[in-house]
C-alpha atoms as one frame of an Amber mdcrd trajectory, in Angstrom:
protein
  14.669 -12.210 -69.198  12.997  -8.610 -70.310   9.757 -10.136 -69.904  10.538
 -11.243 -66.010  11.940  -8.040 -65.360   8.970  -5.904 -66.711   6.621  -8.261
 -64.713   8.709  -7.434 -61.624   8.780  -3.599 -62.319   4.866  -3.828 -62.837
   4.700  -5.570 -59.760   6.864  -3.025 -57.853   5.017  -0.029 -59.130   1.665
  -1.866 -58.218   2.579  -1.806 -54.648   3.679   1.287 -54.756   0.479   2.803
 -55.665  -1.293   0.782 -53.122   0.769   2.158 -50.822   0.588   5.715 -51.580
  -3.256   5.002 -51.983  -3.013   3.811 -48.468  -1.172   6.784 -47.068  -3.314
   9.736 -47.258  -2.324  11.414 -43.962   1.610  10.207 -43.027   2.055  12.313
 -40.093  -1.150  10.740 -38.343  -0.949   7.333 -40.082   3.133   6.372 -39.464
   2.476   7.423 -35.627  -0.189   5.262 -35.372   1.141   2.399 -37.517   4.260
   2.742 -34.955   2.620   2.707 -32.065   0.105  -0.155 -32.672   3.434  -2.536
 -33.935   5.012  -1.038 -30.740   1.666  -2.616 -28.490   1.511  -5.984 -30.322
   5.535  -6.784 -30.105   5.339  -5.642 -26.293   3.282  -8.959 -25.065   5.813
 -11.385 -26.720   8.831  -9.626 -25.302   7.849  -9.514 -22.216   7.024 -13.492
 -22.794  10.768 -13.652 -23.584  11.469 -12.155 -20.326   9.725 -14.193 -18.334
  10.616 -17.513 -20.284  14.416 -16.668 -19.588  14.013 -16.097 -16.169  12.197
 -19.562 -15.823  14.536 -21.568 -17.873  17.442 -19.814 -15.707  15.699 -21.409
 -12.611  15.465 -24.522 -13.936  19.334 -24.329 -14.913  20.063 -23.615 -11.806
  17.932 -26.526  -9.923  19.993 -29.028 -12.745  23.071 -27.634 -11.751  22.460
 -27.481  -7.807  21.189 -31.264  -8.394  25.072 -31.818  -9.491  23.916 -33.440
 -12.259  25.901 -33.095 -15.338  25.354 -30.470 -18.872  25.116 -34.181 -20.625
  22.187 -35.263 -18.443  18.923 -35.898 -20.074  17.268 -33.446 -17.315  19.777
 -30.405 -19.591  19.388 -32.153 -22.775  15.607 -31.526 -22.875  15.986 -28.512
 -21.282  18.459 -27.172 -24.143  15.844 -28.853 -26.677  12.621 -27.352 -25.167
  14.317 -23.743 -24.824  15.404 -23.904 -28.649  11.896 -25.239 -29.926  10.132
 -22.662 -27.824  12.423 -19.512 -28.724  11.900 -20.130 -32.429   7.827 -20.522
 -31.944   7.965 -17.567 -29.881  10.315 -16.190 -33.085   8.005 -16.804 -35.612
   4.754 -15.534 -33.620   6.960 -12.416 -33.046   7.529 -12.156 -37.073   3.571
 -12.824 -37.371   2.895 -10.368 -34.535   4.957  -7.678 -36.244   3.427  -7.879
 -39.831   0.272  -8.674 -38.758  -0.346  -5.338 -36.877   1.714  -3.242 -39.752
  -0.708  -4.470 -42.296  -3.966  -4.048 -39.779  -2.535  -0.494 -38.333  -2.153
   0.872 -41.930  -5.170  -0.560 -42.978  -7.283   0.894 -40.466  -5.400   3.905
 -40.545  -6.239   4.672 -43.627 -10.159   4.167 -42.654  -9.290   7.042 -39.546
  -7.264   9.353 -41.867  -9.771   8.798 -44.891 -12.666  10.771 -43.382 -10.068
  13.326 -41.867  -8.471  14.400 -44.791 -11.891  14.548 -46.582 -13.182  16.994
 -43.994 -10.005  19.153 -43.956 -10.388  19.458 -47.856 -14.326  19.950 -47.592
 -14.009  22.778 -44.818 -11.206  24.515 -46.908 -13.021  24.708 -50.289 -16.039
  25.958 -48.660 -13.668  28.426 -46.715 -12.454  29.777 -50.476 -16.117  29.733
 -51.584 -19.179  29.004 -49.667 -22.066  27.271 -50.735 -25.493  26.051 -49.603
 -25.582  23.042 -51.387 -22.266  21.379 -50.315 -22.627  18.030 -49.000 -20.291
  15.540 -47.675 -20.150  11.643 -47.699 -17.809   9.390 -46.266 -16.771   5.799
 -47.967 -18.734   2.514 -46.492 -16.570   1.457 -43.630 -15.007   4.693 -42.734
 -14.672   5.821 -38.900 -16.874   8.581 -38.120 -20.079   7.985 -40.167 -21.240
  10.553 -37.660 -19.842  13.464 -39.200 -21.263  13.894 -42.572 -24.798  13.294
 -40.804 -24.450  16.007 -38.635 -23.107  18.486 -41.047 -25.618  17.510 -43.810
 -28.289  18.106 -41.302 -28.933  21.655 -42.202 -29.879  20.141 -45.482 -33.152
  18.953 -44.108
């Protein structure tokens, strides 16, 4: 029982660190982590919307038929509006942690290079040098920047 609980705790604290490691910048990171979950759960809402208003039409041509709730014509109805509400459900789920993972991910390769700069300006700021140079990780946005600053190198 110790042993499962120190696995779990391990486990915990490993995810913990990857998420701190993956937060560098909060302010800029949650906003855009936010927003990008915000764009990718608007498409299948708006699915819902639409959906509801179609299966309300087709209610309403059932019931202006004066055919009965126990008809087949409702009975698939009712099945087809279940079975597509829980796809659409589970895409929603998928939708949702899909983009959190993506927008924190590339967050982190926007805020990386940021946060780097910010610290690079401010200890030259305390103490310039000639011979500071910056570099960026493989992969992070703005490869740009370090090129053009360690130009006057050349």
């Amino acid at each position: 029982m110790e042993l499962k609980n120190l696995i779990l705790k391990g486990i915990q604290m490993k995810n913990n660190r990857l998420l701190k490691n993956l937060i560098i910048y909060p302010t800029f990171q949650y906003k855009l982590v936010i927003l990008t979950v915000l764009l990718s759960l608007i498409t299948p809402l708006v699915l819902i919307a639409f959906q509801y208003i179609s299966f309300s039409q087709l209610y309403s041509v059932g019931t202006e038929s004066n055919l009965q709730q126990t008809h087949p014509y409702f009975v698939f109805l009712n099945q087809f509006q279940n079975q597509f509400y829980k796809t659409l459900a589970l895409s929603l789920i998928v939708s949702f942690v899909l983009s959190f993972i993506l927008g924190i991910l590339f967050s982190h390769r926007v805020a990386g290079p940021l946060v780097k700069m910010i610290d690079f300006f401010n200890k030259v700021a305390e103490k310039p040098t000639d011979d500071g140079k910056i570099t960026f990780r493989q992969g992070d946005m703005f490869q740009e920047l370090p090129e053009a600053y360690n130009k006057r190198f050349k």
